[in-house]
MIPAPA-264513 format. One line per 8 residues: number of its first residue (from 1); their letters; for each residue x, y, z of N, C-alpha, C. Coordinates in Angstrom, 3 decimals. Example, Ala and Ser with C-alpha at 12.3 -4.5 7.8 and 13.67 -1.06 7.14 Angstrom:
% residues 2
1	AS	13.190/-5.690/7.800/12.300/-4.500/7.800/13.200/-3.300/7.800 | 12.850/-2.250/7.080/13.670/-1.060/7.140/12.900/0.030/7.870
% end
This chain:
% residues 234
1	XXXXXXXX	9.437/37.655/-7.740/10.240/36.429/-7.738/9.840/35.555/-8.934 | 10.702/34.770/-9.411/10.304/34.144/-11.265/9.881/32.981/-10.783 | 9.145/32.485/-10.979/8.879/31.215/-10.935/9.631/30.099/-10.840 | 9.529/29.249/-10.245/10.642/27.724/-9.877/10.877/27.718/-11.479 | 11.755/27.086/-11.693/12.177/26.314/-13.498/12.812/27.575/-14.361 | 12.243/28.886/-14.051/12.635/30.435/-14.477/14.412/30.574/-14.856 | 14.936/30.262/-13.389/16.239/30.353/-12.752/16.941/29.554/-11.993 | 18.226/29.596/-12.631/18.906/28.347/-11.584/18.646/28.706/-9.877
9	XXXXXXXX	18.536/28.024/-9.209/18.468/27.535/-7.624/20.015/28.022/-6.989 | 19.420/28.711/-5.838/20.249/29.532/-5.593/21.025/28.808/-4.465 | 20.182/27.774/-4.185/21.037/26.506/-3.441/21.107/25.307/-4.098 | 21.387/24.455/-4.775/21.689/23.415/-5.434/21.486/22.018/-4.819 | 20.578/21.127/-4.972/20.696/20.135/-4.393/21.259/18.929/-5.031 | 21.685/18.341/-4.052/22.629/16.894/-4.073/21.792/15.705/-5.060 | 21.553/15.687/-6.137/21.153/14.343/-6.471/21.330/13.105/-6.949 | 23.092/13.423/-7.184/24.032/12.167/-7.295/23.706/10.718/-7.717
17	XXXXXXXX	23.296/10.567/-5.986/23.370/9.541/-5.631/21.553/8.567/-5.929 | 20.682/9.392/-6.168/19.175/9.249/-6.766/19.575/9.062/-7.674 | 19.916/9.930/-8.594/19.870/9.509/-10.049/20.596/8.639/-10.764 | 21.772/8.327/-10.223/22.103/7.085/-10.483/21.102/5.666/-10.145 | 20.062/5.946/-9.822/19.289/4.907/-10.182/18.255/5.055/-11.155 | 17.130/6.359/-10.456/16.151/6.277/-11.590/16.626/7.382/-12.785 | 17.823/7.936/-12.839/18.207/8.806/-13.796/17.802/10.438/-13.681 | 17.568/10.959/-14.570/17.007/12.481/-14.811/15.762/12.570/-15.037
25	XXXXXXXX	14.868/12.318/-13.508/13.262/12.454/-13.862/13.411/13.825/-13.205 | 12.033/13.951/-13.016/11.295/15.026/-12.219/11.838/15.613/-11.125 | 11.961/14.282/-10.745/12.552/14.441/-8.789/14.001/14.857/-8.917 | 14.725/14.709/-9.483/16.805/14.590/-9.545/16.661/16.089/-10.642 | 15.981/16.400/-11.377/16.138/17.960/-12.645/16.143/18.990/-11.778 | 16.281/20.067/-12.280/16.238/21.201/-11.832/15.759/22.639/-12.796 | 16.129/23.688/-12.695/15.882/24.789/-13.394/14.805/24.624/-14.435 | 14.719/24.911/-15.892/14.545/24.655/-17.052/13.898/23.533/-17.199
33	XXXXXXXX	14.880/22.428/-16.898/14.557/20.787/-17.139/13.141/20.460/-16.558 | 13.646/21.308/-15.173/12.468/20.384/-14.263/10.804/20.892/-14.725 | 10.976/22.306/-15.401/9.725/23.043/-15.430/8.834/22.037/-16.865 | 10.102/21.918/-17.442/9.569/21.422/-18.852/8.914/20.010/-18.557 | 9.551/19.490/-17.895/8.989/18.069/-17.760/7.635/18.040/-16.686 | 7.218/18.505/-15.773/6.248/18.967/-14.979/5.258/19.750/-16.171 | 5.273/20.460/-17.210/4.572/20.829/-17.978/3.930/20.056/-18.991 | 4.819/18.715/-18.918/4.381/17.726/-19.897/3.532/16.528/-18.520
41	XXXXXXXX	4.166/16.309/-17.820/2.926/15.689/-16.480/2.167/16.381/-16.211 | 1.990/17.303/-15.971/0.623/17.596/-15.019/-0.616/17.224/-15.502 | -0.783/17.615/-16.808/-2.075/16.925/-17.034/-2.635/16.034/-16.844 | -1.823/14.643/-16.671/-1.891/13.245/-16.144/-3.131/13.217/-14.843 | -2.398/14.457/-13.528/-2.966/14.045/-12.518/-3.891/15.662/-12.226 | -4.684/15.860/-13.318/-6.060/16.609/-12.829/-6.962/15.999/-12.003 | -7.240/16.647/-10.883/-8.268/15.774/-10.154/-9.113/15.366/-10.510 | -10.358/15.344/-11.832/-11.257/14.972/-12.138/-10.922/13.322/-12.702
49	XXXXXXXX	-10.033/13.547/-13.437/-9.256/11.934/-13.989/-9.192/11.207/-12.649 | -7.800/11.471/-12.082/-7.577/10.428/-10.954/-8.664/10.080/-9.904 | -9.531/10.718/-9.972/-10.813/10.729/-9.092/-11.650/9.658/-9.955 | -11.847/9.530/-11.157/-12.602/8.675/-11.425/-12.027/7.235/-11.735 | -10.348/7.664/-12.063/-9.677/6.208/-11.999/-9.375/5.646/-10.983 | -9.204/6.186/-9.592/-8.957/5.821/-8.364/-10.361/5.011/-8.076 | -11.718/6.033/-8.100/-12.827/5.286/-7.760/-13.210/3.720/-8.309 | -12.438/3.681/-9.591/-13.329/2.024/-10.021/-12.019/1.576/-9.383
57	XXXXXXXX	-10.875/1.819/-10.050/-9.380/1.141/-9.535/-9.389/0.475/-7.885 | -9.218/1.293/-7.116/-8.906/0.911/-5.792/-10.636/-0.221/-4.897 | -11.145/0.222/-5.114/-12.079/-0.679/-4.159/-11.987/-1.965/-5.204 | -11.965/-2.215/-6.407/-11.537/-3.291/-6.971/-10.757/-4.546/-6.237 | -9.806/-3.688/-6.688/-8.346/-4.411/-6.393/-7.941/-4.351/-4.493 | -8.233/-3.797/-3.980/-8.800/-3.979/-2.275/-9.898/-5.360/-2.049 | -10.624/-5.299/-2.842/-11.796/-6.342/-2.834/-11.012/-7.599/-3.068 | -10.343/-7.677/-4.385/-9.638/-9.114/-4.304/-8.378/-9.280/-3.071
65	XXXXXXXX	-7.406/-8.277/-2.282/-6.569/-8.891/-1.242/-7.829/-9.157/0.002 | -8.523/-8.230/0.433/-9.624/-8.694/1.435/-10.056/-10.122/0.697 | -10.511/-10.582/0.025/-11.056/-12.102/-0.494/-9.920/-13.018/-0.199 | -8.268/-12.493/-0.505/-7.164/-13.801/-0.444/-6.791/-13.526/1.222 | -7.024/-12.618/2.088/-7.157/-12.505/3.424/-8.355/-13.833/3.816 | -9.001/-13.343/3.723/-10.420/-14.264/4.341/-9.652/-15.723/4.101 | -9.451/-16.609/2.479/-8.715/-17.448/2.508/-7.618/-18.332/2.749 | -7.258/-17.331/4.185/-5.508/-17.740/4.814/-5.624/-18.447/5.828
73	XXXXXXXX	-7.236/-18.876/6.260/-7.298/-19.681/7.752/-6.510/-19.864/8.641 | -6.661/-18.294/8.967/-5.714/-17.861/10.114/-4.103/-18.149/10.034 | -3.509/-18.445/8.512/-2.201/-17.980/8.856/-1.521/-17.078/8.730 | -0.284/-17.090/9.032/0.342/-15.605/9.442/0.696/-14.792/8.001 | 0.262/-13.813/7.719/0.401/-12.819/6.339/1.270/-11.600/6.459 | 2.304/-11.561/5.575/3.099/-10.690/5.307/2.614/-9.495/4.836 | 1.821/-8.888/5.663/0.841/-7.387/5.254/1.600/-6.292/4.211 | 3.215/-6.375/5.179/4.202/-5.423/3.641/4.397/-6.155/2.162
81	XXXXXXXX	4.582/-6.979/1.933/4.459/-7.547/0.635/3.175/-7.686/0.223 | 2.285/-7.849/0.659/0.485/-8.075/0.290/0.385/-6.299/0.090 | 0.724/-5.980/0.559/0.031/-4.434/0.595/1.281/-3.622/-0.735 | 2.546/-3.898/-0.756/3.296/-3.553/-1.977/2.708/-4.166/-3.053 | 2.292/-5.228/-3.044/1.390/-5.882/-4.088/0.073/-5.174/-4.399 | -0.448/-4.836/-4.052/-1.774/-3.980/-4.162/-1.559/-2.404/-4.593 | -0.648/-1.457/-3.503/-0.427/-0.155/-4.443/-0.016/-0.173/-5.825 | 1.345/-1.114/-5.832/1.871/-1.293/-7.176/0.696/-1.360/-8.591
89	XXXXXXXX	-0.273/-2.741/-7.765/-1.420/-2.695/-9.117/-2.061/-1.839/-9.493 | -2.365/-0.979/-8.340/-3.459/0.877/-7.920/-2.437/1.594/-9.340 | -0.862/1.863/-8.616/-0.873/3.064/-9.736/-0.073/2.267/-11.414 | -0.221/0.981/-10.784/0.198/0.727/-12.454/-1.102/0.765/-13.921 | -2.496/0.918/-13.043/-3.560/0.418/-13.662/-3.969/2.355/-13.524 | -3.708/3.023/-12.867/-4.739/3.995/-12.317/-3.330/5.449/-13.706 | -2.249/4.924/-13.533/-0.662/6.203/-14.060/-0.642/5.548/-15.252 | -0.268/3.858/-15.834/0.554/3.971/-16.532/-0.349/2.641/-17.285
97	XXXXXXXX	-1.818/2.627/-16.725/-2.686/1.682/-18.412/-2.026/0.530/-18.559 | -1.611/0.300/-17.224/-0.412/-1.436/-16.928/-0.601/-2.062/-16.016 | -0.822/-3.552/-15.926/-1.426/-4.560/-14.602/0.195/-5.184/-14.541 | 1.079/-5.179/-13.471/1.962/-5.350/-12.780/1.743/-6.362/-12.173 | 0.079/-7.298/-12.245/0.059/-8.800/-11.775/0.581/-9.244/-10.189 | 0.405/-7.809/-9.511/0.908/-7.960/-8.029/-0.160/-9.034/-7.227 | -1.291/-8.528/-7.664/-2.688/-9.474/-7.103/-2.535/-10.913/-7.337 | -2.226/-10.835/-8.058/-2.251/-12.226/-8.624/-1.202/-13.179/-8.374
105	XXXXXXXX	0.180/-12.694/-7.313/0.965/-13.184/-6.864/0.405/-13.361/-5.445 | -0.093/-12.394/-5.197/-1.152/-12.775/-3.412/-2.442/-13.744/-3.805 | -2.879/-14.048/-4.631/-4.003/-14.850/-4.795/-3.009/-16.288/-5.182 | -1.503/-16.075/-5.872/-1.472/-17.868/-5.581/-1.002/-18.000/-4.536 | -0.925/-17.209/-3.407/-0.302/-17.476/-2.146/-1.531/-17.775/-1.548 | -2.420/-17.185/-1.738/-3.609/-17.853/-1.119/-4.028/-19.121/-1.747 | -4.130/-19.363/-2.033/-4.314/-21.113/-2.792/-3.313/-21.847/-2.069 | -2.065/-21.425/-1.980/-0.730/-22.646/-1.191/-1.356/-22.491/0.558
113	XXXXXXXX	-2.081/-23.801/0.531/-2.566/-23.602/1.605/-1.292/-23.770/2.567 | -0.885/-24.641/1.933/0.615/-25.185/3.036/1.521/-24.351/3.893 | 1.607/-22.913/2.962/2.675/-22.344/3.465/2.151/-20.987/4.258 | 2.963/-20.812/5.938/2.241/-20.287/6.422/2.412/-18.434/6.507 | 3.295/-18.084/5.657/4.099/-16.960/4.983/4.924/-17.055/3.522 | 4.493/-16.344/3.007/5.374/-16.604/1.199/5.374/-14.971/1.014 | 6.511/-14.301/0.194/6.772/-13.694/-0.182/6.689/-13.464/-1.504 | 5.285/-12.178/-1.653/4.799/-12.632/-2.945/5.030/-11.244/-3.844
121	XXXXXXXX	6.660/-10.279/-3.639/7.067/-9.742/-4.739/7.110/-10.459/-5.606 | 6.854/-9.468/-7.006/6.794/-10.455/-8.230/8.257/-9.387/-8.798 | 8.683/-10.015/-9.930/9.999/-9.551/-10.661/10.145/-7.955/-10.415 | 9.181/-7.249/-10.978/9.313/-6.139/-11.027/9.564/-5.099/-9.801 | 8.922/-5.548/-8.474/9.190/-5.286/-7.365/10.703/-5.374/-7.336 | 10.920/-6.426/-6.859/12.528/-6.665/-7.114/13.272/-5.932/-7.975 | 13.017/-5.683/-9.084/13.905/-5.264/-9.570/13.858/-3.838/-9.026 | 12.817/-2.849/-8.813/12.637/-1.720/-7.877/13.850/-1.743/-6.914
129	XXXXXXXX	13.673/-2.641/-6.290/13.960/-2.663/-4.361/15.727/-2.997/-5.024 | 16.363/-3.752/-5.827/17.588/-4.284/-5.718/18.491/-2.822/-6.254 | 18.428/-1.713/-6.854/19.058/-0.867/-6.996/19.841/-0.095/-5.549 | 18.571/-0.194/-4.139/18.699/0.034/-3.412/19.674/-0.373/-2.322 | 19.541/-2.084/-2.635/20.596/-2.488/-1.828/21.674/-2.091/-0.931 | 22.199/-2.396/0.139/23.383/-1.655/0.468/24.374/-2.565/0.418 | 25.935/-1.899/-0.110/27.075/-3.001/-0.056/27.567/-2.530/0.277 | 29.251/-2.823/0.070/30.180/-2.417/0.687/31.286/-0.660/0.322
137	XXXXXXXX	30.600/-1.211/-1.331/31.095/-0.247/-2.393/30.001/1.225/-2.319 | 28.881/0.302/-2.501/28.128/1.485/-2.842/27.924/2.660/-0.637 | 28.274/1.747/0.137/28.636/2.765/1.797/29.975/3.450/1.151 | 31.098/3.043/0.588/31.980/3.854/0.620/31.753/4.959/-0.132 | 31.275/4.573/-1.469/31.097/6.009/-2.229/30.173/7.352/-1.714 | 29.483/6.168/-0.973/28.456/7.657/-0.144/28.861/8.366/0.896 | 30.278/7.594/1.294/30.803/8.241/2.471/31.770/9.801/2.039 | 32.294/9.116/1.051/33.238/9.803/-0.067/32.371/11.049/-0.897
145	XXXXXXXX	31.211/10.617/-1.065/30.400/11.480/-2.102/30.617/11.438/-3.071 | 30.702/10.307/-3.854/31.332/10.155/-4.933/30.371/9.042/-5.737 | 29.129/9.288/-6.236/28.423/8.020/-6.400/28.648/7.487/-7.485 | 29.666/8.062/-8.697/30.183/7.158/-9.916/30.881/5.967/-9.388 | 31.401/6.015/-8.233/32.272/4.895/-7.793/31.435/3.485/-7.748 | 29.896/3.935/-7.175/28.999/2.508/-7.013/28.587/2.128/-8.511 | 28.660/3.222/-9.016/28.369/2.686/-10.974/29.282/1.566/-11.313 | 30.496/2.279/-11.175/31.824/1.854/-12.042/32.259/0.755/-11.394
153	XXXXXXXX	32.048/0.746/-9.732/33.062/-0.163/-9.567/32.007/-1.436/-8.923 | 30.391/-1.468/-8.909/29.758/-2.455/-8.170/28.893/-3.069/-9.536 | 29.172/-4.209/-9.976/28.611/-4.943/-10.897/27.221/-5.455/-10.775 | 27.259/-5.673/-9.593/25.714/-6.081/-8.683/24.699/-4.744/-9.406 | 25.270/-3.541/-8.883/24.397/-2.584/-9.140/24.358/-1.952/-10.638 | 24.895/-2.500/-11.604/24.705/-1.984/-12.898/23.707/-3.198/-13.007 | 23.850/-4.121/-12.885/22.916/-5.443/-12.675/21.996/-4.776/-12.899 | 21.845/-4.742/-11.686/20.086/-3.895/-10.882/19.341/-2.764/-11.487
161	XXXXXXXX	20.003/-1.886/-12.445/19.602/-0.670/-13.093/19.408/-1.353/-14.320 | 20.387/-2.165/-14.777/19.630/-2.400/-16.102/18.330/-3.568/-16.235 | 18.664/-3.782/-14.887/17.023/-5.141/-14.967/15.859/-4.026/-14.892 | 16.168/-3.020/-13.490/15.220/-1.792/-13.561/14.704/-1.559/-14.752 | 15.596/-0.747/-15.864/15.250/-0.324/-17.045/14.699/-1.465/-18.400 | 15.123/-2.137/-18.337/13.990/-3.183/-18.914/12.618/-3.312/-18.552 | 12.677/-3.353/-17.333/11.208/-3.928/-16.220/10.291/-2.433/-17.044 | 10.616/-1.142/-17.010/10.224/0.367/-17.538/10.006/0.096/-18.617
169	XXXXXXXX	10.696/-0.301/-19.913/10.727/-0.506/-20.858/9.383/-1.155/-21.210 | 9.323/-2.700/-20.696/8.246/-3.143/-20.692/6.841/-2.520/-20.401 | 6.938/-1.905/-19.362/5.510/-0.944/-19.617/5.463/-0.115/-20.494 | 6.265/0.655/-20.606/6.455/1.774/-21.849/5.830/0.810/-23.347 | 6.410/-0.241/-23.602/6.225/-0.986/-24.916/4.576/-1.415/-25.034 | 4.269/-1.699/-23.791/2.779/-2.112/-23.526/2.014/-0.885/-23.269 | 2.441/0.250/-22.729/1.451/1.279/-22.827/0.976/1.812/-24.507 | 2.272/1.914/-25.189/1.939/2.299/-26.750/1.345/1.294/-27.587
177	XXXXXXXX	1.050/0.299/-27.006/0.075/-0.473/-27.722/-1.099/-0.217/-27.496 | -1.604/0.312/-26.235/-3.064/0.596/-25.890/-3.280/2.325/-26.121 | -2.523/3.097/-26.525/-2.558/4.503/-27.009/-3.617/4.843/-27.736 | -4.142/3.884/-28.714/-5.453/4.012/-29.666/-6.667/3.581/-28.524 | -6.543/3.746/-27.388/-7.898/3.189/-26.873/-7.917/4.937/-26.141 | -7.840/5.685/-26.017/-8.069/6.897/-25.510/-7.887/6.820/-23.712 | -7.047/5.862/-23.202/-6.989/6.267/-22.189/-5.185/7.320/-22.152 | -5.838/8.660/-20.693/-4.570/9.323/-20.733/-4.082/9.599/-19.373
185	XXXXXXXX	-3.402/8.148/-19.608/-2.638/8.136/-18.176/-0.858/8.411/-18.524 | -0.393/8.484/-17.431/0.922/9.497/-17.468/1.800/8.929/-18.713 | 1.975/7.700/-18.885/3.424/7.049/-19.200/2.559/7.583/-21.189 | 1.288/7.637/-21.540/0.617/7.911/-22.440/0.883/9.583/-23.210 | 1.208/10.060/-22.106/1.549/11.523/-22.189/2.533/11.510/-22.356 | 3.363/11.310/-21.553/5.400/10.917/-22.083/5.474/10.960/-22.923 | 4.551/9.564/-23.287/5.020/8.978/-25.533/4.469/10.118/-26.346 | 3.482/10.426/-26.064/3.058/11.586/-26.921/3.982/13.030/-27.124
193	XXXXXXXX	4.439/13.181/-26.148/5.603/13.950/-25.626/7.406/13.621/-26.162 | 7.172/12.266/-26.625/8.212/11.744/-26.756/8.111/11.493/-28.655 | 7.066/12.006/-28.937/6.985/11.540/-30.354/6.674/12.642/-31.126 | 6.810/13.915/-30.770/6.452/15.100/-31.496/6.031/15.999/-30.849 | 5.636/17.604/-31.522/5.415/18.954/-30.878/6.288/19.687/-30.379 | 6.209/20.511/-29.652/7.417/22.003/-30.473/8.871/21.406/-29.350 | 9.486/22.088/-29.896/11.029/21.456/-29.401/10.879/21.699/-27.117 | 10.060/22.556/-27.064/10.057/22.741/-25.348/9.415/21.486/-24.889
201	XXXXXXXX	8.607/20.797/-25.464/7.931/19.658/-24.764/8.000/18.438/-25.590 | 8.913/18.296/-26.000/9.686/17.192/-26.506/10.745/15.926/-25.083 | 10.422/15.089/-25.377/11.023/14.211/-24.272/11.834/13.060/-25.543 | 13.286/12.574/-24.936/13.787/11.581/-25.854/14.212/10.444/-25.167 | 14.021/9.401/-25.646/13.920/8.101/-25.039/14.273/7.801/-23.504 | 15.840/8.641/-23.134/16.093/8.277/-21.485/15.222/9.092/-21.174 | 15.034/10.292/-21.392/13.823/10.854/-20.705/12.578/10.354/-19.980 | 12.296/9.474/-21.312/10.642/8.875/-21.293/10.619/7.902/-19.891
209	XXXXXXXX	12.192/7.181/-20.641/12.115/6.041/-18.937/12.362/6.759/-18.023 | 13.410/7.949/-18.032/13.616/8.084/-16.464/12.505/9.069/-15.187 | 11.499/9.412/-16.577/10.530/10.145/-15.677/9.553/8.799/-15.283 | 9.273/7.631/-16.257/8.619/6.649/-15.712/9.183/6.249/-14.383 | 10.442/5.826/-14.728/11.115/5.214/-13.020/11.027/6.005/-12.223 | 10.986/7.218/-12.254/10.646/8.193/-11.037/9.477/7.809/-10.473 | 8.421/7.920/-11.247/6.924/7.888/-10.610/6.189/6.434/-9.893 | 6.825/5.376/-10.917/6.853/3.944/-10.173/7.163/3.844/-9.212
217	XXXXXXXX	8.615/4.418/-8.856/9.392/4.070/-7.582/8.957/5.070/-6.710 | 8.800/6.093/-7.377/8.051/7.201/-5.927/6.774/7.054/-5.523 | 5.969/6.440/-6.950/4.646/6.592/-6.078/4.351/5.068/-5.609 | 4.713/4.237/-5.855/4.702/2.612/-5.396/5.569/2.663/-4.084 | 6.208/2.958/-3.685/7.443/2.341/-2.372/6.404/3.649/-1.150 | 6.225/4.822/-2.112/5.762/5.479/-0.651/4.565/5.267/-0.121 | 3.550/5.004/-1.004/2.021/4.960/-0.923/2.194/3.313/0.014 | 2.966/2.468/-1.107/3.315/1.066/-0.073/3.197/1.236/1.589
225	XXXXXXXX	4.472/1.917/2.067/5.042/2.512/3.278/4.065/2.954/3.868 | 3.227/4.035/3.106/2.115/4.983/4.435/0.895/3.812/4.441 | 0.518/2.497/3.952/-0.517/1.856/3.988/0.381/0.972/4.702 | 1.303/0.331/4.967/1.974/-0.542/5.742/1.542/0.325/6.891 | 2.041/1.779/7.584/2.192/2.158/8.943/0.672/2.474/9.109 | -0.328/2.342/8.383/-1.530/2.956/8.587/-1.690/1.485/9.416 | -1.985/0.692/8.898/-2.476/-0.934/9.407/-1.656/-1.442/10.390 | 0.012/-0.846/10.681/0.442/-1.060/11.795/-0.440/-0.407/13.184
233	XX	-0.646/0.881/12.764/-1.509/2.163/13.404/-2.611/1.960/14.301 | -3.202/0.945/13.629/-4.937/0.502/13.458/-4.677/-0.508/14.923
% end
């Protein structure tokens, strides 16, 4: 049997309606595409790396929401936004050599002593979460199967993709500034990928973003989710 990426898929999956948000990453490719681009990530996440960036990364940045916890004198805390705030910083600092300043939206919520819940997504969250939205346009086209219809015909949601792709942009612009410091985290590999070497592992600009928006939004919303139900759990 040839290897996944070898040969087209002998069942085809639906990705329509995904990629009209984060585009043609990893997750929405297939055959060819998908092998090539997985050949240019993997290196990113060898266990020896993420093992040593996870180790300083996470008890860090855990240490400062436990500190703006302690400071809430007993009022009521929005654990899903405090805790989307915290993965987000994990893999923006740990993937992509980028502080996303999630902490630091839960630490001025801890200072407002006044208020006894605040919602402390910062822009970039948002702009994540608003592609998602549900309307009226974008239920029909999914009913229909037809997801150019939520492109073409919902203004809200071209909105939302192009704030998305800016928000990407911005890390992308800030990761290639820190490229001369030798760290090689994913979005570092992209550009390198995106700037030369033989025509198979070559990536061109939508590329670069749409494998970034893949990994933001996949690895931020889910890691979010399983640490939200863990602490529901507890």
């Amino acid at each position: 049997m040839a290897p996944y990426g070898k040969q087209p898929l002998r069942f085809k999956r639906s990705n329509k309606f995904l990629e009209n948000v984060i585009g043609r990453g990893l997750l929405t490719l297939e055959a060819e595409d998908w092998m090539r681009h997985r050949q240019i990530i993997q290196p990113a996440f060898l266990a020896n790396s993420l093992k040593e960036a996870l180790s300083t990364t996470v008890p860090q940045l855990t240490h400062r929401l436990i500190g703006c916890w302690k400071q809430s004198e007993e009022r009521e805390i929005d654990v899903s936004s405090h805790l989307s705030a915290l993965t987000l910083d994990i893999i923006g600092q740990v993937a992509f050599s980028f502080d996303f300043k999630g902490m630091n939206n839960v630490e001025r919520w801890a200072q407002r002593k006044g208020e006894s819940t605040s919602d402390v997504d910062g822009a970039f969250v948002q702009a994540i979460r608003r592609p998602f939205r549900q309307s009226v346009i974008g239920t029909i086209s999914f009913i229909l199967g037809l997801p150019a219809l939520n492109y073409y015909l919902n203004p809200r949601f071209r909105r939302a993709r192009r704030a998305l792709d800016v928000a990407v942009d911005e890390v992308i612009q800030e990761t290639k500034k820190k490229m001369l410091m030798g760290n090689r985290s994913l979005v570092q590999l992209l550009l390198q990928a995106s700037q030369g070497g033989s025509n198979h592992k070559v990536l061109n600009v939508e590329e670069l973003r749409d494998d970034a928006k893949t990994f933001i939004i996949a690895g931020h919303e889910t890691t979010a989710v399983w640490c939200n139900m863990a602490v529901y759990a507890l």
